[in-house]
N, C-alpha and C positions, 0 to 999 in steps of 0.2 A: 064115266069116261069123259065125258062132255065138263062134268067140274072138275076133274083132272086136267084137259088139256087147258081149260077158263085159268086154272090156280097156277098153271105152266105161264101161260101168256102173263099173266098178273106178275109172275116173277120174273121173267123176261123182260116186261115192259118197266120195273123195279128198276132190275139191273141196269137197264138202257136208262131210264133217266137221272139210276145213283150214278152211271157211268159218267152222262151229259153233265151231271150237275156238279160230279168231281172236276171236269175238264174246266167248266166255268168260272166253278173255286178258286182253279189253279191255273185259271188265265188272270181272274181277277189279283187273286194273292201276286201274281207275275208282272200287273200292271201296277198293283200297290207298291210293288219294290221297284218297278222301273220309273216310278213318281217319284219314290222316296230315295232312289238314287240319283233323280235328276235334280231331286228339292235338295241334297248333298250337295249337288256339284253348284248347284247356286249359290246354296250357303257360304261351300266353299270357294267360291268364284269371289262371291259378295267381301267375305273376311278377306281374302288376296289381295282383293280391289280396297278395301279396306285397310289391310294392312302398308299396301304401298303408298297407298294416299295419307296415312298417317305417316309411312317414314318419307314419302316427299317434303310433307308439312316440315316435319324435324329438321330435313335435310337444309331448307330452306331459312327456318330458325336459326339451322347450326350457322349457317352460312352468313345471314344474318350479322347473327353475332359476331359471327369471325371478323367479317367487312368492318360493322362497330368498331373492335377492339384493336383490328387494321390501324382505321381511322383515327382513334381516339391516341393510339402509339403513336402514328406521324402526326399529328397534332402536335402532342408533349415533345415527340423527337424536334420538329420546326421551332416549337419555343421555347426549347433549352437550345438550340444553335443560333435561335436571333438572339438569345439573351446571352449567350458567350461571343457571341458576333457584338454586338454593342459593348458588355465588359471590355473586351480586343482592344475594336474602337476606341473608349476612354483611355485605356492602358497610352495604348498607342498615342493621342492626345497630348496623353499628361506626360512621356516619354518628349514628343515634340517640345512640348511646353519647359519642359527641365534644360531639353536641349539647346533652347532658345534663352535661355538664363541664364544658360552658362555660356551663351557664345558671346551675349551682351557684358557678361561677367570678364571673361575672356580678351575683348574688346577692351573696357573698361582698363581695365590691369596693362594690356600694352600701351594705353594710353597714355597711361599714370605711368608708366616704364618709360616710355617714351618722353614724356616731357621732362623727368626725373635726368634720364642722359641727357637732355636737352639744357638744363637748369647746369647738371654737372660739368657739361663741354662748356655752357657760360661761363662756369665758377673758374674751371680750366684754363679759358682765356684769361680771363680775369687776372688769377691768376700769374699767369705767364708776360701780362701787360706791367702787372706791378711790379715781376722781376724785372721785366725789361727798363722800367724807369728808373726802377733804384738804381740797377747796374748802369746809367747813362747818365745819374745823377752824380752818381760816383767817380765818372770817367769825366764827368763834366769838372767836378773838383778838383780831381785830381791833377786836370787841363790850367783849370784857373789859378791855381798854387801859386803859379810862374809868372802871372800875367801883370801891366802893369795896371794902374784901373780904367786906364781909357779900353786898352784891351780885352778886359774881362767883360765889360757893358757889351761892347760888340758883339764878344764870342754868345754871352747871355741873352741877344738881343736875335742873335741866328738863330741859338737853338731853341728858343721859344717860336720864332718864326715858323720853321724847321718842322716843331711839333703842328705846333697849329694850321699849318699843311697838309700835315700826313692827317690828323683827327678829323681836319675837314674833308679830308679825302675819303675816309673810312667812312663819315657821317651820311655824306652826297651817295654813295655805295648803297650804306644800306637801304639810303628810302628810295633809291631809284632800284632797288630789287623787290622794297613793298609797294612799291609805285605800280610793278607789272603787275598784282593780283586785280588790280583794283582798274577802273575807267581810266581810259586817258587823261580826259579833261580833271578828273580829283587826282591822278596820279600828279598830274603838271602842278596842280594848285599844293598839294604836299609838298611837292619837290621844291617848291619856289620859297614857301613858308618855311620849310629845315632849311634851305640855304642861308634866308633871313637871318633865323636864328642864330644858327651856328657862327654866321661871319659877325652878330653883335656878341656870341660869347666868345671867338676869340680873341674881339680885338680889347672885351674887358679883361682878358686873361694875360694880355700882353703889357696894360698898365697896367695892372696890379700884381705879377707873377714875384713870389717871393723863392730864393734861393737860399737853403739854409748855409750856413757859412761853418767851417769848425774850429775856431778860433777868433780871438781878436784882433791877433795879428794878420790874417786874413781881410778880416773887416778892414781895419785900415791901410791896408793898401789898395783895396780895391775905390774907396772914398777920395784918394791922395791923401793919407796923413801918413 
């Protein structure tokens, strides 16, 4: 009886510490998994922390490089707009330059126009002077046909007069109208010097003026024969 209830207790006292020793098991195996769930969530914490910090790095790369290629674009963009900004420039330049060649050109040519009318309205007068002598040479002959020869000298003697009047007239004209461009005091000194002149060429034009005659008969009666 007594190793009957001994071998009872033995199994009892079995039981009670296979039961203790399950509960420990499977506290422990409980705390192995709640270690090994926490060493997960680190790991996994660790690779998230990880993961972002690598796609920060990238992000930052990326960005990086974007700013770079940002940069490197308005760089090229600035020096293809200076370097068409300066081509412009020259264009523009050489556009002034052409402009300015041909205003001188332009110039030039009315000049040359200009003095060309200028030469023409001389030749014009000119001209117009030598119709007018002929035609008074003529009338002048025409006058003297009738004349006896004391008469013809005189009338001959006016109209040389006459002339050399009016020439000196026109002479003293003109340089007293180039007299105003210029100083007084060389305007005066000109003026004085063409006056000189001109009154020692008309009064050699007045003894030596020849009158052509159309005839001989002519001739001699102007002589008395």
């Amino acid at each position: 009886m007594i190793s009957y209830l001994y071998a009872a207790l033995i199994a009892v006292g079995t039981l009670v510490i296979g039961i203790l020793l399950g509960i420990w098991i499977r506290k422990r195996a409980a705390k192995r998994a709640e270690e090994k769930i926490s060493n997960a969530d680190e790991e996994a914490l660790r690779i998230v922390n990880e993961a972002i910090k690598s796609a920060e790095n990238k992000k930052r790369e990326v960005m990086l490089e974007a700013k770079e290629d940002i940069l490197r674009s308005r760089n090229e963009y600035e020096k293809e707009v200076k370097e068409r900004r300066a081509e412009q420039q020259k264009q523009e330049r050489r556009l002034q330059q052409k402009e300015e060649n041909l205003d001188r050109k332009t110039d030039a040519l009315e000049k040359r126009e200009e003095a060309l009318n200028q030469k023409h309205a001389a030749l014009d007068k000119e001209n117009e002077e030598i119709k007018i002598i002929k035609r008074s040479q003529t009338e002048m002959l025409e006058r003297i046909s009738g004349f006896t020869a004391e008469d013809a000298k005189k009338y001959l003697i006016e109209q040389v007069e006459s002339e050399v009047t009016h020439e000196t007239a026109l002479k003293i004209k003109e340089l007293e109208q180039r007299a105003k461009d210029e100083a007084d005091s060389r305007a005066r000194e000109i003026v004085a010097s063409a006056i000189q002149r001109c009154a020692a060429d008309h009064v050699a034009e007045i003894t030596v003026s020849v009158v052509p005659l159309p005839n001989d008969e002519m001739k001699g009666r102007i002589i008395g024969r």
